[in-house]
N, C-alpha and C positions, 0 to 999 in steps of 0.2 A: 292154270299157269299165271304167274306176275305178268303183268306187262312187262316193257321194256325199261318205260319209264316209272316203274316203279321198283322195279330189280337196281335200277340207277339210283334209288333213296337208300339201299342200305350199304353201311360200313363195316367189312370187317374190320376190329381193331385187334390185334393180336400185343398181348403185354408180357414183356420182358423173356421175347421167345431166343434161345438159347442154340438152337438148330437150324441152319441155313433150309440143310435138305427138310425140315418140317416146313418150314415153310413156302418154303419151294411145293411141297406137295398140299398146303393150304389154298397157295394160288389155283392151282391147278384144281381145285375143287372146286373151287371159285367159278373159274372160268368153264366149267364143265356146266353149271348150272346156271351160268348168265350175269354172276355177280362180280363187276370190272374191280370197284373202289376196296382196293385193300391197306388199312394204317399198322403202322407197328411203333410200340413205343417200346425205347430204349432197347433195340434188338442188338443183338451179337451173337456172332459178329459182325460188321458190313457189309460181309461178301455174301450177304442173303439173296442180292437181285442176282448173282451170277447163278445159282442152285439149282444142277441140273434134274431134280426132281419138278421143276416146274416145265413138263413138255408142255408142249404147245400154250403156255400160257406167261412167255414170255414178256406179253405184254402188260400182266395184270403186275407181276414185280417192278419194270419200269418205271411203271406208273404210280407204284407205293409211294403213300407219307409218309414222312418219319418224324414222330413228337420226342421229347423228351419227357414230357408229364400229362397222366391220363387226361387231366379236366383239357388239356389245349385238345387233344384228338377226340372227343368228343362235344366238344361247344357249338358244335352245329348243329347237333341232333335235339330232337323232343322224345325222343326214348330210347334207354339206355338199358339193353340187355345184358346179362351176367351170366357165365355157364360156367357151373360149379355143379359137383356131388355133393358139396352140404355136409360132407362129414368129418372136414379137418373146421369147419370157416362157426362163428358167430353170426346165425345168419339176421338180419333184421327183416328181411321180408319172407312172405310164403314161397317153398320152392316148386314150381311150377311144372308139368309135362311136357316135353318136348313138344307134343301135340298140342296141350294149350296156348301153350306158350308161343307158339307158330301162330296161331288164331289171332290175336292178339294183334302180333307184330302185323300180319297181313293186312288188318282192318286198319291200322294205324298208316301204312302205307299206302294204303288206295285214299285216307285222308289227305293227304297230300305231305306226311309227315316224313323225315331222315331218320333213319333207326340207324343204332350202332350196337353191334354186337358184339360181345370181347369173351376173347378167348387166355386163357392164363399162360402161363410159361409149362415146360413141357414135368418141369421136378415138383412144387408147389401149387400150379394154376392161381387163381386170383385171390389176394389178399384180401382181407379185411377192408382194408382201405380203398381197394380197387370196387367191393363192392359196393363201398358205403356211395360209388357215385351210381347206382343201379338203380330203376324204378321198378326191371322185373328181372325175376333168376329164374333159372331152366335147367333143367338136369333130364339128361339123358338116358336113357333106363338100360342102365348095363346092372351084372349083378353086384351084390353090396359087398363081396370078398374082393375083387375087382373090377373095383370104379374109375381108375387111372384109363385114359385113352390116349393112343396117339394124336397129337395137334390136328396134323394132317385129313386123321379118320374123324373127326370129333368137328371137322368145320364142315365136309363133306357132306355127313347124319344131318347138321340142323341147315344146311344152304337145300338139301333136297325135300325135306319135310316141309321147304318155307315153299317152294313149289308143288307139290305134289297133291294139297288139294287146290281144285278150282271155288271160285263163290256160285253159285248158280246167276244163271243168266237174267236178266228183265225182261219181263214179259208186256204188251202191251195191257192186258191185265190191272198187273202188278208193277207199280211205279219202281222203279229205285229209290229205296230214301238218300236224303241229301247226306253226302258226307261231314263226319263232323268239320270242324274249321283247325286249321294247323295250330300245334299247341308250341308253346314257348321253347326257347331251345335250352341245355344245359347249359350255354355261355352265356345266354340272355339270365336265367335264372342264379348264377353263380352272382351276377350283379348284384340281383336282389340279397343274396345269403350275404354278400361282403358287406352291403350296407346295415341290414339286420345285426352282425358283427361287431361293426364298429359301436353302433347304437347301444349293441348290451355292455359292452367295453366303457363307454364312457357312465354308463348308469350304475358302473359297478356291480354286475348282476351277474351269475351268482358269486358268492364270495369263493366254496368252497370246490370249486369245481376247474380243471384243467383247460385250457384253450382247446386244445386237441377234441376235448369232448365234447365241449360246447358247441365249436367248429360240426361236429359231425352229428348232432342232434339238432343243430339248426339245418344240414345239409337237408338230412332225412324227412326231412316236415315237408321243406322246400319244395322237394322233386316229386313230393306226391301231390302237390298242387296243380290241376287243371288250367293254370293261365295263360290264355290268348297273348299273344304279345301285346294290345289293346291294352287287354287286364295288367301285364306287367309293366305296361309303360306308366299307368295310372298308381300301382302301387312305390315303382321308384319317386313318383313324383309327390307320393305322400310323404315315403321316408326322407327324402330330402328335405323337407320341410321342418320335419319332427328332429332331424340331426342338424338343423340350421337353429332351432332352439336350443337342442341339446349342449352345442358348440358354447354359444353365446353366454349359456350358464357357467361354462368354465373359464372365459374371459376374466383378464382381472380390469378392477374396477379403473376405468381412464382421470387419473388427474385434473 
């Protein structure tokens, strides 16, 4: 089992879910397996916290966030989970096993890291775009004629698979190795990408290529970077530097 406090690090985020009672029965999975923090961006209707499919888990709706845009409801995390079937989307990363993918996230939370895991809407699931803010995807092993799940049954599957193994115990033996050290969050890292951004914008780079793309090929590099907040604070403090030249070149000349 997760600790407490580490059940406490993960977020669900549910995007652009459509069905009160889905997520009423989201909560409720939730709270079934230990996990309080649930977000939803741009949900509809409102009247999602009243959903009497959430029993006893009254409190987990409550207590919901509500973003308007994904990067806000995930800026606090250093990994960013996607659950998708992979067979409508463009995917850009490897699609993972449930059971990997569990692995993964576990290890990252006993690092002392905030995972977010997102869930898509209940007609589409997650965009293109929704994934391009993802470091890992995960898919669920239903069969390939139907791979559509209920929201509800689909948070349930991966909130109990994140408990269900344990790590084995330390022995006096056998040390525990040291956890890695917490990694940079998406909101700390989006810093980095806007400055990268501006930077290829003023250099003019590439010519023939759309914002939007550039935007999400810088995204993708980003998020697969290992940086300590340490490491990101040292690399803003590069680019700030290299955009304080940059700038100065586009100055016109003072009288």
């Amino acid at each position: 089992m997760l600790s407490a406090t580490e059940s406490d690090r993960v977020q669900v985020v549910l995007v652009n879910s459509r069905n009160p009672l889905n997520i009423g029965a989201a909560a409720r999975a939730m709270s079934n397996f230990g996990f309080p923090h649930l977000r939803v961006v741009h949900p509809y209707p409102v009247a999602f916290r009243e959903a009497k499919s959430a029993v006893d888990a009254e409190p987990v709706l409550a207590a919901a966030e509500e973003f308007e845009q994904l990067h806000e409801a995930v800026a606090d995390c250093s990994l960013v989970v996607g659950t998708t079937a992979g067979s409508r989307r463009d995917l850009e990363e490897p699609l993972s096993s449930l059971e990997a993918a569990a692995s993964i996230i576990r290890t990252r939370l006993r690092s002392g890291s905030r995972v977010a895991i997102l869930f898509g809407s209940e007609k589409v699931g997650l965009s293109n775009h929704d994934l391009s803010h993802c470091q890992l995807l995960l898919r669920i092993p239903t069969r390939s004629d139907h791979s559509s799940m209920n929201l509800g049954q689909a948070v349930a599957i991966v909130m109990y698979e994140l408990i269900r193994q344990t790590a084995p115990e330390a022995t006096n033996e056998t040390p525990a190795a040291a956890p890695d050290p917490p990694l940079a969050t998406a909101g700390e890292k989006e810093r980095l990408i806007t400055l990268l951004l501006e930077a290829l914008s003023i250099n003019g780079y590439p010519h023939r290529t759309t914002p939007a793309t550039i935007e999400a090929k810088v995204r993708r590099l980003v998020r697969h970077l290992a940086l300590t907040p340490s490491d990101l604070h040292h690399w803003l403090g590069l680019l700030r530097q290299l955009l304080w030249k940059l700038r100065a070149t586009q100055r016109p000349p003072q009288e």
